[in-house]
N, C-alpha and C positions, 0 to 999 in steps of 0.2 A: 326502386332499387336501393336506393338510399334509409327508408324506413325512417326511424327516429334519432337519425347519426346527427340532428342538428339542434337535438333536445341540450342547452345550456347544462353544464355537468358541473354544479357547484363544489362538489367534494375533490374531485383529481386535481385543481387548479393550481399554481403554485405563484407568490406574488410576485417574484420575478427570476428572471436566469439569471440576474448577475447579480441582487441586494440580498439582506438577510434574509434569510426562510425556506432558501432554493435547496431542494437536493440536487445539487450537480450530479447528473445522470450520468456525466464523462469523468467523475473524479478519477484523478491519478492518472490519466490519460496524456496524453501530450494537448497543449493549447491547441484549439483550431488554426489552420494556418491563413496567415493576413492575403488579404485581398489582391487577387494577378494585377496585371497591368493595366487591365481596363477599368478600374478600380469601381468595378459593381460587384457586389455579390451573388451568388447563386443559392438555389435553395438543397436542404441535404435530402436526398429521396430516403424514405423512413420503410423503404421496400418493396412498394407498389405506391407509392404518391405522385406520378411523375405528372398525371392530370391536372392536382389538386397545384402542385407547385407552379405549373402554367398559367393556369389561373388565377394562380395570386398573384404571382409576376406581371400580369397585363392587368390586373388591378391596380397592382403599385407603379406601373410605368402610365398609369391613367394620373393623372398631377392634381385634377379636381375632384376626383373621387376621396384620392389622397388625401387632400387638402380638408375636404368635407368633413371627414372622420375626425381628425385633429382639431377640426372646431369642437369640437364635444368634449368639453371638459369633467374633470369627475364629480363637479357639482350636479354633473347630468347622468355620468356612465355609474357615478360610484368610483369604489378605489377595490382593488383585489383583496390589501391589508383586511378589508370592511367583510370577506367573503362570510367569514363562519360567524356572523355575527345577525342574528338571527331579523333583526328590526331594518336590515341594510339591504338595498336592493342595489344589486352590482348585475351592471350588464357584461358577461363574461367576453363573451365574444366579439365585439366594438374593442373591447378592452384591448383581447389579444391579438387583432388585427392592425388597432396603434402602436403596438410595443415592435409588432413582425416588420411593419413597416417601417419605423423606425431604426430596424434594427438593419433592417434592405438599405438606409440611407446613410448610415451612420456607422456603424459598428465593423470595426478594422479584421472583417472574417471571411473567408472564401465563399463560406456558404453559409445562412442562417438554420435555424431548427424552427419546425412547423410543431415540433413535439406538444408546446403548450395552448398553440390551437386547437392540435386534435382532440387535447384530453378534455378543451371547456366544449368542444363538438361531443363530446361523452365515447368516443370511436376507442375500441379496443384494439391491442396490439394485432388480433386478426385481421380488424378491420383497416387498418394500415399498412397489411401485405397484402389484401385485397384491390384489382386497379377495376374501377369503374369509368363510368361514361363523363366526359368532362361538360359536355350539355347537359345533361340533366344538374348533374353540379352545381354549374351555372345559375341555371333556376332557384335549385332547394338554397344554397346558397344567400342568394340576394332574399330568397321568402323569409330564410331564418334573420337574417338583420334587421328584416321591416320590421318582424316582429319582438325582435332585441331593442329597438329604437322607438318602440312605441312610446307617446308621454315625454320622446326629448325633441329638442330643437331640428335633431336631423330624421324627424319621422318621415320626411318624404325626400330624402337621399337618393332613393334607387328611383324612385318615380320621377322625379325631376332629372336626374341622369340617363335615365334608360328606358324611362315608360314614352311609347307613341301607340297610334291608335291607328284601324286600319278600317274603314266603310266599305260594304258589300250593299251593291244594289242592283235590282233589279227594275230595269223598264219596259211598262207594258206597251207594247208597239200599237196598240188600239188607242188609248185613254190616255196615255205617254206619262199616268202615273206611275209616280217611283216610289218601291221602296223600300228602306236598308237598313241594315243594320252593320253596329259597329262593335267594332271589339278591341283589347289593348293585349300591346303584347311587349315584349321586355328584350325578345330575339326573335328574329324572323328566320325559319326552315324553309330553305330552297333546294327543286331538285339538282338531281347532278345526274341520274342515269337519262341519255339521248340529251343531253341541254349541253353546248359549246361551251357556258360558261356565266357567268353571275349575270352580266347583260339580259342574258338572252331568257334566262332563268326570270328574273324581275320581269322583262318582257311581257312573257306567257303567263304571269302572276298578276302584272296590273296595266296592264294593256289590251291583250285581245281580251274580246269579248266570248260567253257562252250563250251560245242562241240555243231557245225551246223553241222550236216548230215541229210540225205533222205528228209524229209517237209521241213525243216528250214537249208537250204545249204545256204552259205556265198558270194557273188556275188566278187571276185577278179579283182582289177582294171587292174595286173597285166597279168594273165590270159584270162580276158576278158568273164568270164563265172563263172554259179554259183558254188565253189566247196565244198568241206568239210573244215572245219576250225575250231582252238581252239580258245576260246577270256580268257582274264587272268589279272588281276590288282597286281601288286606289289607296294610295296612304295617303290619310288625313290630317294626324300631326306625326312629324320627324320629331323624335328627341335627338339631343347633343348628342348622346353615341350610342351608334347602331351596331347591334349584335348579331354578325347573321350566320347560322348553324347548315354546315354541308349534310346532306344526305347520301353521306359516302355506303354507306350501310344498308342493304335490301336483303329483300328473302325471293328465293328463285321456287316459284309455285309446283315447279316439275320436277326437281331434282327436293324439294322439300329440305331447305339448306338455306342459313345467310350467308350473304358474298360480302364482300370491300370493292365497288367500283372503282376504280383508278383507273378508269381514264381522263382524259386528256379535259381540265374545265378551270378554264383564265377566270381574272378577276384585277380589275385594274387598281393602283396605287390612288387615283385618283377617280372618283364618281359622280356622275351626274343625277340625281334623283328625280330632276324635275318632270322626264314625262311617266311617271310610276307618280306621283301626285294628284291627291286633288283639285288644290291650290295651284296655280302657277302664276301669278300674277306679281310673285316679290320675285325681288335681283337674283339674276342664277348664283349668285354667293350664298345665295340661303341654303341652296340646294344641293352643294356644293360637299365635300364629303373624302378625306385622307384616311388613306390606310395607316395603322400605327400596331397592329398586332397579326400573328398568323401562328396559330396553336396548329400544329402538326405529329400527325399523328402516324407512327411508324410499326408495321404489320398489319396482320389480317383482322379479323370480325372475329376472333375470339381470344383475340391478345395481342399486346404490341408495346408499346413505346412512345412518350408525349414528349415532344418539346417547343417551344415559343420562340418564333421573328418578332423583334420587340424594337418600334421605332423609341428613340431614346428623343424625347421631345424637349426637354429642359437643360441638354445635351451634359447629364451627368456623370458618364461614363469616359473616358479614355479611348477614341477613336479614333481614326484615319484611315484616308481614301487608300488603298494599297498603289494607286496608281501615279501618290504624291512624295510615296518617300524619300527621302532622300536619298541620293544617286552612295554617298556616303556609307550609309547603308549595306553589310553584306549577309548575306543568305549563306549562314556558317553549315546550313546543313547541306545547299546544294549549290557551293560557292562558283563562281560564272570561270574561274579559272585557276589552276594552282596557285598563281602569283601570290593571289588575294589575300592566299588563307597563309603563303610561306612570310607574307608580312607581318608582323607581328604589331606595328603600330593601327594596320588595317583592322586588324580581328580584333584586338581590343576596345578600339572606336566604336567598334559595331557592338559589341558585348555591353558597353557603357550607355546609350545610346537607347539601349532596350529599358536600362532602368532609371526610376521613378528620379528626377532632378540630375539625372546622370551622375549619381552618385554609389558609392558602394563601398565595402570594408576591403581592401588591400589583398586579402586572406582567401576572400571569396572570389575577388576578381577569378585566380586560378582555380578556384575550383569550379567555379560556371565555364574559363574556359577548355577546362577538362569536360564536362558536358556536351558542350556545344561543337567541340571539336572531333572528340573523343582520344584528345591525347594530353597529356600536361605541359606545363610551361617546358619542366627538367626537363622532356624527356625531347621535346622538338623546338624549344629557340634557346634553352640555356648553353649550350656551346660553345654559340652564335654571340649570343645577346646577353650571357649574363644572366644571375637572378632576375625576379620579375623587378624586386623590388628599387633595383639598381637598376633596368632599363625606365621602369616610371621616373625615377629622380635623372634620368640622361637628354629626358623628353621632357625640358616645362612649358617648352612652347604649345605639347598637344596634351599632355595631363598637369593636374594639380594637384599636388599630394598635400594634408592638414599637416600642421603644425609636428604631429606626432607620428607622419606617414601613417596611418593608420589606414586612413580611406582616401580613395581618388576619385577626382571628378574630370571632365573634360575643360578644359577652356572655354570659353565663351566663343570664341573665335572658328571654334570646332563643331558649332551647333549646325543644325541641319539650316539651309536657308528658306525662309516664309518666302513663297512666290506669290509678289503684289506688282505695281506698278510701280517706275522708275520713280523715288523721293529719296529724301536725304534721310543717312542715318540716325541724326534725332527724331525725324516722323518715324520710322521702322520703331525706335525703343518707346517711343510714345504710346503707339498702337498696342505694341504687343504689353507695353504697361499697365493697357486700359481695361484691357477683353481680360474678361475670365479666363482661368487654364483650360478651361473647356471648350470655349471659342476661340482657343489657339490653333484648332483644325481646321481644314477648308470647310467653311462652313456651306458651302456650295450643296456638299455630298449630306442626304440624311443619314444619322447617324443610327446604323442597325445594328442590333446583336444578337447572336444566335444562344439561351439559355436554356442550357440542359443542364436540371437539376442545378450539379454545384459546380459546373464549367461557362461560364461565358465568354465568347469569341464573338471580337468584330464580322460585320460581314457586309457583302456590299446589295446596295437595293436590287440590282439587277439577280442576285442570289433567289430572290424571291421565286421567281419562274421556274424554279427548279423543283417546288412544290405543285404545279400545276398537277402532275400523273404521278403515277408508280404506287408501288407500297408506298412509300415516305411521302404523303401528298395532303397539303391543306385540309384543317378539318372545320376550325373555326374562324371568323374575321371579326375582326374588330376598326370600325371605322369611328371618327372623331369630325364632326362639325368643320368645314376649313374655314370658318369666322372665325375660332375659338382662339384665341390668342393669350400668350403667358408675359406674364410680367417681367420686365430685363432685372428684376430683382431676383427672379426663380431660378434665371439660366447659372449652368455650372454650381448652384448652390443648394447643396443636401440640409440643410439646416434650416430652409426658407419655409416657414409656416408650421416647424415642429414645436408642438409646449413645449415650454422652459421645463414642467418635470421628466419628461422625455428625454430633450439636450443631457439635461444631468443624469441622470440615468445609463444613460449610450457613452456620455465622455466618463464616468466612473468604470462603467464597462470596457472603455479602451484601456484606462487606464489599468484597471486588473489583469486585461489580455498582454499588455505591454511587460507586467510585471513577472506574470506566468510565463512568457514566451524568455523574457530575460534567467529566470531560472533554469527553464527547461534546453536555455540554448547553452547557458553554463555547465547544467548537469552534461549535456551533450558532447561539450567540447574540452572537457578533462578525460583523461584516462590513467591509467596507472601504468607507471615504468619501474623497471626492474634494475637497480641500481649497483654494477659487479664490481668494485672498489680492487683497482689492480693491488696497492699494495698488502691487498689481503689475500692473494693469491698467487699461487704459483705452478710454473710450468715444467709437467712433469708426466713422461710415455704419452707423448704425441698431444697435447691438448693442455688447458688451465684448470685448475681445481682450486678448490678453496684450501688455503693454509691452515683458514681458524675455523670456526662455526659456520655456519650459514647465516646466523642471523649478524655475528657482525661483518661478512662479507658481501652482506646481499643486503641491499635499503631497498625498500620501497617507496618511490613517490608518485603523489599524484597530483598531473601538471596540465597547464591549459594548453589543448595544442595551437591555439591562437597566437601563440608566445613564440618567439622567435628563437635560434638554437642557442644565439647571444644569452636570451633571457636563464633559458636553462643552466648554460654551465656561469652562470651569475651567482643561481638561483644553488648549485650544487656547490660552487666555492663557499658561499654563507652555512653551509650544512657539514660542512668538511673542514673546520676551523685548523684539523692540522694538514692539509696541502701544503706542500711548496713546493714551486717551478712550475713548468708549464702542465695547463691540463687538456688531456684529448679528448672529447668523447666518439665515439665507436659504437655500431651495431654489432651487436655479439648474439649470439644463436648457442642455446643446447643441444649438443646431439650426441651420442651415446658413448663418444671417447671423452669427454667432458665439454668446454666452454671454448668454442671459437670464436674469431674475431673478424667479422666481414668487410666493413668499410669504416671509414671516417668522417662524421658530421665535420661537414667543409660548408663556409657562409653564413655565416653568424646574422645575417641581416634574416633568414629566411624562417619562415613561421615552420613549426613542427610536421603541417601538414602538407607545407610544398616540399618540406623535406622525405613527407611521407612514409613519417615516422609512424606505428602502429600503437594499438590498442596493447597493452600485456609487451611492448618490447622491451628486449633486453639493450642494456648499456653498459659499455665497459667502459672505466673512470682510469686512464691511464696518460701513462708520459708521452705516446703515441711511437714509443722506442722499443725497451724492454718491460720485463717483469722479472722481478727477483734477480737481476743477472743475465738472464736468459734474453737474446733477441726475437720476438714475436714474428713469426710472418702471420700475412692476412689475407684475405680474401678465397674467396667460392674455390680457386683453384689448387688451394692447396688447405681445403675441410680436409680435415683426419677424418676416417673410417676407420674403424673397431672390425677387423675380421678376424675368424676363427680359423688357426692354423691346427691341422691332424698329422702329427710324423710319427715314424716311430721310431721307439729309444727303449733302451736298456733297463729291465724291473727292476735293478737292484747291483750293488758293487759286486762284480765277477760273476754276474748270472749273465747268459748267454741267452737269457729269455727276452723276448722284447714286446711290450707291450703299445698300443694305439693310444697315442695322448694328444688332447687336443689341448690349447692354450691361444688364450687372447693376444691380438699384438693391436698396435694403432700404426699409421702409413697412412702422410699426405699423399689426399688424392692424385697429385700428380707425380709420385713417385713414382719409380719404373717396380715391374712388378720381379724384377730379377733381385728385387730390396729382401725380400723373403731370407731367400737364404744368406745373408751379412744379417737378418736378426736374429736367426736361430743357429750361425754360428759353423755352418756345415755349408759344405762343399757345395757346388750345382748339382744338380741333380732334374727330376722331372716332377712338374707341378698340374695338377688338375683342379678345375675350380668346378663348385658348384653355387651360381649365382641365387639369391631368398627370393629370387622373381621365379626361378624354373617349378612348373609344374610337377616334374617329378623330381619328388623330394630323394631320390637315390641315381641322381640322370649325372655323372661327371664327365666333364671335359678335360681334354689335356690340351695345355697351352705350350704352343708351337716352340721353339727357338727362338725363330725370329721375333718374337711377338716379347720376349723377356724386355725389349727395351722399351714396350708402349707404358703410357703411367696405367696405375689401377681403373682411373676413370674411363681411359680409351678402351681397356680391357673389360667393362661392363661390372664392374666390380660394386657393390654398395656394403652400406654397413648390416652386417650382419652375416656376409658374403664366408664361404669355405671353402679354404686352400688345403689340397692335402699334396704333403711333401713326400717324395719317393725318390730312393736313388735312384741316378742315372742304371748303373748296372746291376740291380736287384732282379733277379729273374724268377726263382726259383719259387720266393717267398711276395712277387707282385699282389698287389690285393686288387690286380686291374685284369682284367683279359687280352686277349692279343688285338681287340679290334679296339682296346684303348676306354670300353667304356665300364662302368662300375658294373660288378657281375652282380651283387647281391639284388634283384631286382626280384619281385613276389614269387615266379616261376623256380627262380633258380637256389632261393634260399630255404635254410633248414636250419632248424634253432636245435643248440646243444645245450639242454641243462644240466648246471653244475650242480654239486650239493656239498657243503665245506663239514664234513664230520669232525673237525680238528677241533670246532666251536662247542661247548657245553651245550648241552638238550634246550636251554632259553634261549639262547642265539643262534642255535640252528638256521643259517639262511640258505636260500637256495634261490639262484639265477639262472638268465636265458641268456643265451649269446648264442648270437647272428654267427654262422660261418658256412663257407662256400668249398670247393670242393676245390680251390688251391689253399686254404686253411690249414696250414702245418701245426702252428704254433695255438695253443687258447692266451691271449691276449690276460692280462690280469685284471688288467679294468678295460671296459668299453662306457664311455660314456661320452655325449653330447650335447652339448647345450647352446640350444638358439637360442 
């Protein structure tokens, strides 16, 4: 299947992701981002790799294979630097296998890249949206390293790790001579169609016997004739870890088709080998055998989806028993009762609590618990409670805010409690002083997790059973020796047994991700504000306009929203050297009658973003009083709208003609709409609207009497909305019908064109006007502008 995908590709190779020579394949991208909470990393599927990443992931949670590899120094592998250099023999693949794993150990990223594996595999980008069989893998795999390792120190790695050997014999029931042969094998295929499960499978593999009598008697070299005979397989040596491959996978001879058996086939955490032996003579310890991986594979027999139960043996990862948390603890997204979530000292505890030293930046606190809630601080405990930042400083008994309130942490006194045995509190600090942060879990529970691709999540052992059936059901096992024991140097420590040019390597590469991630979180958290300097402006028909220019009434800055509104109008007095008195700042909005004024940045302690200040917002820089004289109102309910009023008035001094003029006016929203006519100066009369939502664009309404004292906004009115004015008792010359609604509608209209002879032969114009059959008058001008 595989072909030549494991032929060493000298030329693609690159000497590392993170030193000089690399083309970063993610330039300009944003950094990968740093490792969840369980602080392992996951691998990034390149398309179709979910296989290949499972199985390097139960390679790297194998610690002695690991470890294996790492011995091999580049006195032995070569150096990559060395690649194109024609007299150097560099073993590519060892190579990129130590960098990957080190990089699974070390390197502060969600998920690693397998990219510079694949290319010294010589695998083309096809061949990495192609998914293959992860057993065979398996195999070509281990055969290509034997063969990468030849001539070094680690040329028998996979053989001493995973070579055992299996004897087939037959005895002749006459002569009771035996005899066998043996074979080596690296994983053992067991069936799974009609077998309950791995037991019983091993069982029928090296237990019962196959007897040759009557038709099918056994031809005896010994003897010289056919006689009766048993034939019988044992294992004759166990290696350290045992690979053994489901045959979930058949072909149905009738229907001429492969299936996916899923059903029902156990397989236990812990193993007994000793009656599948040939041997049984040493301590059942020898024979003895832990589950520590379960590659699971999710669809049918012609596609699906890989992912790894991975026991965490050197317990490197960030776990716990779900069944130990602490009661403190609350489940924001399915919290056990309102109370929980209307506390605000609760919800935060529990937000702080999730992260890495219960620590975190001030700024983010409310935005995770905008996340986690799905509401903001402002909007459900500021009322109540004040800024966040003002209720952290209210509480030192249960937060600690640094020196600069910047970031907060929990107390000591606020941690979750280690459930041990009655001792005094200097043993309690002693203890937890001694154990690694790793072994600060119950170490009772093994520590499992479920890695998909670039996600890994705890999970609990008993999880396992869940792959027993189904589509999503065990494909591969991986078991480990249960003599094999690790050193109290290895536990909780990623760095135990990596080269020193490795270390350095991985902590340069933190370092760079730290610095990238720094930039990128900078570039992130600035944006640009729009700066409306009141006393450059002035208020004039309904709204604020600029008095001078635009560009000296409008600044533009660009500020970190990290910054608190404090820092801002700090940061705008140093910029405005001639201010005096007090300064406001105010969210201000454009809208079509010019520059309104919505609220007031209130709470100078609060960062930009609890403020929830935007990207591109506007700000207006004022006394929070007047402008030029004029007293400013503000807010949503009294936004000016710009509508278009149509009356009609007189062509001309002592013409009795009258012509349809329309003209802009502006009207707080919450004006009454009887405002109309006190701007145009004339009497009451009857108003008809027609709102820029209506479909039809010639559909008017008349608005009631009673309705003259609603504001425009109750009245549905927006901007860009038209009013036409009509007296009260205009009969004769109505431009309305008697059922009140606009007549000129497609049916009922007919265009008069005019043609002005009065103009010289080059300005000869000629127009269309709209008129209806109450049309007395031709109107001078008709024109409208939305």
């Amino acid at each position: 299947m595989f072909g030549n995908l494991f032929e060493e590709d000298y030329s693609s190779v690159s000497s590392s992701q993170y030193g000089s020579g690399k083309k970063l394949k993610t330039k300009g991208l944003e950094p990968p981002a740093p490792r969840e909470f369980t602080k392992l990393s996951g691998i990034r599927n390149q398309g179709g790799t979910c296989y290949l990443s499972s199985l390097l992931q139960t390679l790297h949670f194998t610690p002695e294979f690991r470890e294996a590899l790492f011995s091999l120094g580049p006195e032995e592998l070569g150096s990559l630097e060395d690649k194109d250099k024609p007299e150097a023999k560099v073993r590519i693949i060892p190579l990129q296998l130590q960098r990957l794993f080190a990089q699974l150990l070390l390197v502060d990223q969600e998920a690693a890249s397998t990219t510079d594996l694949t290319d010294s595999f010589g695998w083309t980008s096809d061949e990495e949206m192609r998914q293959h069989d992860v057993q065979e893998l398996n195999r070509i795999l281990f055969s290509a390293l034997e063969t990468s390792l030849v001539g070094t120190s680690g040329h028998d790695l996979i053989h001493r790790l995973y070579h055992g050997t299996i004897v087939n014999q037959i005895v002749c029931k006459e002569c009771k001579n035996v005899s066998e042969r043996q074979e080596d094998f690296l994983d053992l295929t067991v069936a799974v169609k009609n077998v309950s499960g791995l037991e019983d499978a091993l069982w029928n593999m090296y237990v019962e016997e196959e007897i040759f009598d009557y038709d099918n008697l056994y031809h005896c070299g010994t003897c010289d004739r056919l006689v009766k005979a048993a034939k019988s397989a044992k294992l004759r040596k166990l290696p350290p870890f045992l690979t053994i491959s489901l045959l979930r996978f058949n072909f149905d001879f009738v229907k001429c088709e492969r299936y996916k058996d899923t059903s029902c086939y156990t397989f236990p955490l812990r193993i007994n080998l000793k009656p599948f032996c040939e041997q049984s003579d040493m301590d059942d310890m020898e024979y003895m055998y832990d589950l520590f991986s379960v590659i699971i594979h999710k669809g049918g027999c012609y596609g699906g989806h890989y992912h790894v139960y991975i026991k965490d043996v050197d317990h490197l990862g960030n776990w716990q028993c779900q069944e130990e948390i602490s009661d403190s603890a609350v489940n924001l997204k399915a919290p056990q009762n309102e109370e929980e979530t209307d506390d605000p000292l609760v919800v935060l505890k529990a937000i702080l609590l999730q992260e890495e030293a219960n620590q975190i930046p001030v700024d983010q606190l409310g935005q995770k618990l905008l996340i986690k809630t799905g509401i903001s601080w402002n909007k459900k405990y500021r009322k109540q409670h004040g800024p966040l930042r003002k209720f952290l400083r209210l509480h030192p008994q249960v937060f600690l805010l640094s020196t600069d309130e910047s970031t907060v942490s929990l107390q000591r006194s606020h941690f979750p409690q280690v459930p041990s045995d009655p001792q005094s509190h200097e043993q309690i600090a002693h203890t937890l002083a001694s154990e690694p942060p790793g072994l600060r879990d119950n170490i009772s529970c093994p520590h499992w997790f479920d890695i998909n691709d670039s996600k890994v999540q705890p999970i609990k052992e008993k999880d396992i059973m869940q792959q027993f059936q189904g589509k999503e059901s065990a494909y591969m096992l991986f078991y480990r020796k249960a003599t094999l024991q690790r050193p109290s140097e290895a536990q909780a420590n990623p760095r135990y047994r990596v080269p020193c040019h490795l270390l350095k390597e991985m902590d340069a590469a933190n370092v760079l991700l730290q610095t990238r991630r720094a930039e990128c979180d900078s570039a992130n958290s600035t944006f640009e504000l729009h700066l409306h300097l009141g006393p450059h402006y002035r208020f004039f028909n309904g709204a604020l306009h600029p008095a001078v220019s635009q560009t000296e009434s409008v600044w533009d800055l660009t500020f970190d929203k990290r910054k608190t509104v404090g820092d801002l109008r700090q940061s705008i007095f140093q910029l405005l050297e001639f201010w005096e008195g007090d300064m406001v700042l105010s969210v201000a909005k454009r809208v079509p009658a010019g520059l309104h004024v919505y609220h007031t940045l209130d709470g100078d302690e609060l960062t930009l973003g609890e403020a929830e200040i935007a990207d591109e917002e506007d700000i207006f820089v004022w006394n929070g009083v007047e402008v030029g004289g004029v007293q400013i109102q503000t807010g949503f309910d009294c936004e000016p709208l710009l509508l278009h009023i149509l009356h009609l008035e007189l062509s001309g001094e002592g013409s009795e003609c009258e012509q349809l003029v329309e003209s802009p006016h502006v009207f707080p929203a919450n004006a009454e709409v009887g405002t109309v006519f006190t701007a145009l100066g004339t009497p009451e009369g009857v108003l008809l609207m027609n709102s820029v939502e209506s479909t039809d664009e010639e559909c008017w309404t008349a608005i009631p009497q009673e309705d003259m004292k609603k504001t425009f906004r109750e009245q549905g009115l927006r901007n860009g909305s038209l009013i036409l004015v009509q007296d009260s008792d205009s009969d004769d010359n109505s431009l309305l019908s008697k059922q009140g609604r606009w007549t000129s509608s497609m049916n009922e209209l007919n265009w008069l064109q005019v043609k002005n002879f009065c103009q010289s032969g080059s300005e000869e114009k000629q127009v269309q006007i709209a008129v209806t059959m109450h049309t007395y008058q031709i109107p001078a001008l008709w024109r409208r502008q939305r």
